[in-house]
C-alpha positions in Angstrom: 9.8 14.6 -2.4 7.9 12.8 -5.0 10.9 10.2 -5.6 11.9 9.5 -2.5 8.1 9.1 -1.3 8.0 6.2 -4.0 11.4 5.1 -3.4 10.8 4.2 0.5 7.3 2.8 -1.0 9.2 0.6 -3.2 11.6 -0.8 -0.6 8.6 -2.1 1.3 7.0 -3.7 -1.6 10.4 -5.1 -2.6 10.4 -6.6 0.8 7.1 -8.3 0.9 7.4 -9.3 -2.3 10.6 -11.2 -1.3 9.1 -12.3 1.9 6.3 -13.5 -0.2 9.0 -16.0 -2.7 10.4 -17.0 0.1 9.0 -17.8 3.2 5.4 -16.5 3.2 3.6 -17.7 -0.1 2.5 -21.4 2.0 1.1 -19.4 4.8 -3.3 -19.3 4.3 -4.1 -16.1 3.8 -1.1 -14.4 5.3 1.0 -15.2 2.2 -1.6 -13.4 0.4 -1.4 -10.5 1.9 2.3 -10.0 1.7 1.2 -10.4 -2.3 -1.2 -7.8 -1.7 0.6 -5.5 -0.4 3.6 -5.5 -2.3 1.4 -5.3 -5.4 0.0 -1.6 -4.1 3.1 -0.7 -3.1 4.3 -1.2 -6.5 1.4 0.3 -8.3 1.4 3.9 -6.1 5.0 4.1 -6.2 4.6 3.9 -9.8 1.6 6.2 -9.7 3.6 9.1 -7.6 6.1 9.1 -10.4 3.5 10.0 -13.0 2.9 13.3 -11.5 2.2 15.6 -8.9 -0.2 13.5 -7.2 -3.7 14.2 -5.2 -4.5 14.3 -2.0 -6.4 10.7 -2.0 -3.1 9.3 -3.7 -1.1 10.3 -1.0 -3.6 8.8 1.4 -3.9 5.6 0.0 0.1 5.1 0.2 0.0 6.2 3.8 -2.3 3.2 4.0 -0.6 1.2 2.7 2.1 2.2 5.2 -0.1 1.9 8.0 -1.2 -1.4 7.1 2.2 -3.0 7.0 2.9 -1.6 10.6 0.2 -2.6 11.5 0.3 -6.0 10.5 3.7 -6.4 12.2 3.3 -5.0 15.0 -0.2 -7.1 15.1 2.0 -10.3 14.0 4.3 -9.7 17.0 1.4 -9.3 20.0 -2.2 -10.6 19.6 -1.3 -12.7 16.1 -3.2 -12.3 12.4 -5.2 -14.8 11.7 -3.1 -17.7 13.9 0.4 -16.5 12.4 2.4 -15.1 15.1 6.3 -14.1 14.8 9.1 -12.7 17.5 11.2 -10.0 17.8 13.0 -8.5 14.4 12.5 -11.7 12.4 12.8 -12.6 9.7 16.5 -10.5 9.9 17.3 -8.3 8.5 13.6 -8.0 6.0 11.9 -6.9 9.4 14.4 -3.8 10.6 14.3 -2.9 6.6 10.9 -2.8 6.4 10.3 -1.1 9.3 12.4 1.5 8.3 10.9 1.6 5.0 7.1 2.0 5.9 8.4 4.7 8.6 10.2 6.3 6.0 6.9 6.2 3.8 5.0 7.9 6.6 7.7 10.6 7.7 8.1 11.5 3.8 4.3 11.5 3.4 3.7 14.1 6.3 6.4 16.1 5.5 5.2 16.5 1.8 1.5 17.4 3.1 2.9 20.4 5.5 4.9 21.7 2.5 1.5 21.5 0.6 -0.7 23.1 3.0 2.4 25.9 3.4 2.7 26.5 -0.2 -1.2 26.5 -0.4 -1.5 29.5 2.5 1.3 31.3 0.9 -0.6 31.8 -2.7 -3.3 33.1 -1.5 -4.0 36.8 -1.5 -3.8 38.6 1.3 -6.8 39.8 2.5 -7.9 43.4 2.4 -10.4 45.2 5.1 -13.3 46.6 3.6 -13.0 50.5 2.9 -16.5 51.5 4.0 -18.3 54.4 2.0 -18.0 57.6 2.9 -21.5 58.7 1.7 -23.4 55.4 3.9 -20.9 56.1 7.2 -21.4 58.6 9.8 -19.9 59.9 12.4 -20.8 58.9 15.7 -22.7 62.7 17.0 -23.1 63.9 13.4 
């Protein structure tokens, strides 16, 4: 789950980071952003292949998710900061990255469930209390 969580995460910061060569880096402080965000796409992707990762790692690349859907579907209605774009463009970056940051998100629940799954499965089962002979009674004793 690990590699392919980093793998979608990749994709979209391979995107970006194209998108940011070439066509975005001119735009004020859009171009920057696509910098931004393939930068910590790169870096968590990295970081999930290190190890079994934290909860707060795994929440910081769903951000990171997040915020690129966000920022396109944001770039497609009301604008970000002035920039606006249409439809699936630039083609085919847009459909990819879509797919990618979905991907991210999809991979990213599924890995929590089988967390919190394995988690409830280790724990012991719990055992009623055998209450003490000597403190019980018997109700009409």
């Amino acid at each position: 789950m690990r590699w392919t969580t980093a793998a979608t995460l990749a994709a979209g910061g391979y995107i970006h980071a194209q998108l940011y060569v070439d066509e975005y880096r001119f735009i004020h402080i859009i171009g920057p952003l696509f910098l931004l965000q393939a930068s910590a796409s790169f870096a968590l992707a990295a970081l999930l292949l290190l190890g079994t990762p934290p909860l707060l790692l795994r929440a910081a690349a769903a951000g990171v998710a997040l915020g690129a859907l966000g920022g396109f579907t944001a770039s497609r209605t009301v604008g970000v900061f002035g920039f606006t774009e249409r439809g699936l463009q630039p083609a085919p970056q847009a459909i990819l990255s879509l797919l990618a940051e979905t991907g991210t998100l999809l991979l990213l629940a599924i890995w929590q469930m089988t967390v919190a799954t394995r988690r409830r499965a280790a724990r012991p089962p719990v055992r009623p209390a055998i209450p003490n002979r000597a403190t019980t009674r018997a109700p009409f004793d």
